[in-house]
N, C-alpha and C positions, 0 to 999 in steps of 0.2 A: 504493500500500500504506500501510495507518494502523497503528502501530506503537504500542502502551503500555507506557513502562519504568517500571520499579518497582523502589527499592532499600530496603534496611533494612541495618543496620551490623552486625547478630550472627544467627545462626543459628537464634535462637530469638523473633527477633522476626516480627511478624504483618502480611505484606502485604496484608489486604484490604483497608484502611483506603483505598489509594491504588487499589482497584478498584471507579472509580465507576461503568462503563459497559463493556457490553460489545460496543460496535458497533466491536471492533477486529479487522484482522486477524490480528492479531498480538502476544502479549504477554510482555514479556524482564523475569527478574526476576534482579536480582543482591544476595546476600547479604557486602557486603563495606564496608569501611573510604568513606567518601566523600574522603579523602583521596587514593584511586588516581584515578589520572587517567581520566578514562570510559572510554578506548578503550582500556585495559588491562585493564579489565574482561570478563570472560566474554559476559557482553551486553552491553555497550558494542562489544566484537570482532563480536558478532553483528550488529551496526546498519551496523556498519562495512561489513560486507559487502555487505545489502540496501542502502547508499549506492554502494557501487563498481558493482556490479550496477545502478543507474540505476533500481531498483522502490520506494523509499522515496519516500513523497510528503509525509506529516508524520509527525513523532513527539509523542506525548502524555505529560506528566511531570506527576505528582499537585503539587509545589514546585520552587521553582527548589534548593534545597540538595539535593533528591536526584539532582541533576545532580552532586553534588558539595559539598564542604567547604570547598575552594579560591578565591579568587575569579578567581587568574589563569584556573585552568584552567577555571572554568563560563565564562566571556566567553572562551577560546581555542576552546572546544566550541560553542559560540551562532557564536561567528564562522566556524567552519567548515559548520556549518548553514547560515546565510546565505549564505555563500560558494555553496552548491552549492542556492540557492534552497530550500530545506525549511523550513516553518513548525516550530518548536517549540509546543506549546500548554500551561502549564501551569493545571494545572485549578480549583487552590483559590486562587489569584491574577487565574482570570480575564484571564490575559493570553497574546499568540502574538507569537512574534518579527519574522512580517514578515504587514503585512494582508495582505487579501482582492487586493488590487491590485497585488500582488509587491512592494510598497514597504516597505524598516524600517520601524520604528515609532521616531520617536524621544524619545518619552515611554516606551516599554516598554521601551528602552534604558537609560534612568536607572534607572528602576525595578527590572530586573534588576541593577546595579551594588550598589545600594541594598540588596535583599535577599539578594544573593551576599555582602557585606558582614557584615552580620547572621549570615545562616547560618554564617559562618567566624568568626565572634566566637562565637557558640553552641559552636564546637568549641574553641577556645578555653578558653572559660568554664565547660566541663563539665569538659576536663584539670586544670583553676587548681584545682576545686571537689573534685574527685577528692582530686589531691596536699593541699590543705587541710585534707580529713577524714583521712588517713592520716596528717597531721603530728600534729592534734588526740587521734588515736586512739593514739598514739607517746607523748604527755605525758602520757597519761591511764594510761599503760601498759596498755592492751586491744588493743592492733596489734603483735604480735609475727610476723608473717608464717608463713609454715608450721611447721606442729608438727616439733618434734624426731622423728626417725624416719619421717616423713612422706615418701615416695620417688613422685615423679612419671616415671613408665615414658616410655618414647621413645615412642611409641606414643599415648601420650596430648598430651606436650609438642608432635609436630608435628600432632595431630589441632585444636590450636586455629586457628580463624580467622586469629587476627594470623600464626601459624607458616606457615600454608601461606600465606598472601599474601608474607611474607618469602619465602620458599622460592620460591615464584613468579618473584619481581621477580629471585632469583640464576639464575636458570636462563633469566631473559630478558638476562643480562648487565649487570644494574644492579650497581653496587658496593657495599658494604657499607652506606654509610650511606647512599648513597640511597634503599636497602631499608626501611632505618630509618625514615627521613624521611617515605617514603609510605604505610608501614606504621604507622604513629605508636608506634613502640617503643623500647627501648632499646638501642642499639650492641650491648651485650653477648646480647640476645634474637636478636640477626640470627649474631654468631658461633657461638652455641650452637646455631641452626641450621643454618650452614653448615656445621659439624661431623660433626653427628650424620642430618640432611637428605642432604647431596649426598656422603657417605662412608658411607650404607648400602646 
């Protein structure tokens, strides 16, 4: 079975871009944070199963970062791919994790390192650039954060992405900051969900 995943980090962003081909049989697309660990994800849970079930034969990833944001956890996810013999193939890299001859690769080894790297500094470097403009926007006095009278409904607050991935991670028994931490939020975003989430 050949397997195409596909992620994007917000709701409204546009997976065709990583839909190069469609001689798949199969294709998982998850809309979430690259921070979560893959197999905590939706289709990452899905891939998991066609592995345990022994019908995965490769899987295909448009870049190594939409494996993830993490570097531990792309090279814990590549390792357990290997482990259980499955090529990874990513597409705009031009590279697969084990040849044609069931052998690693140990040039695409570094190279994954390399650009797992990279893509976790990207994540990084987007957060840095975020907070920078809001500080900027803060001396300028133009960033005053929600209007006075301005009431965000429960409804909407856990209807965001980051809220239900929080919400998620507490009902898989992760602890507060854990939640936090993979959900790339703030402490006080995870208790406001834990409140108002797992006490309706």
């Amino acid at each position: 079975m050949k397997i195409l995943y596909t992620r994007v980090s917000s709701i409204d962003q546009n997976l065709d871009r990583q839909k190069t081909d469609t001689n798949f049989d199969l294709v998982l697309e998850d809309k979430c944070s690259g921070a979560i660990p893959f197999f905590d994800r939706n289709g990452g849970g899905e891939i998991l199963k066609y592995i345990n079930h022994g019908v995965l034969k490769e899987l295909h990833v448009w870049e190594i970062d939409r494996l993830g944001r993490n570097l531990r956890d792309i090279l814990n996810t590549i390792h357990f791919f290997t482990e259980k013999r499955i090529p990874i193939f990513f597409i705009n890299q031009g590279i697969r994790t084990i040849d044609a001859d069931g052998k690693e690769n140990s040039i695409t080894k570094l190279m994954i390192s390399i650009l797992g790297t990279v893509g976790e500094m990207g994540r990084l470097q987007s957060k840095e650039n975020q907070q920078a403009g809001i500080a900027i926007a803060k001396l300028k006095g133009k960033y005053r954060g929600r209007k006075l009278g301005a009431k965000e409904t429960i409804l909407d607050f856990l209807s965001k992405p980051q809220s239900k991935q929080v919400l998620d991670y507490l009902k898989k028994g992760y602890k507060a900051k854990e939640a936090a931490k993979l959900a790339g939020v703030h402490i006080n975003t995870v208790t406001k969900v834990k409140k108002l989430g797992l006490n309706t």
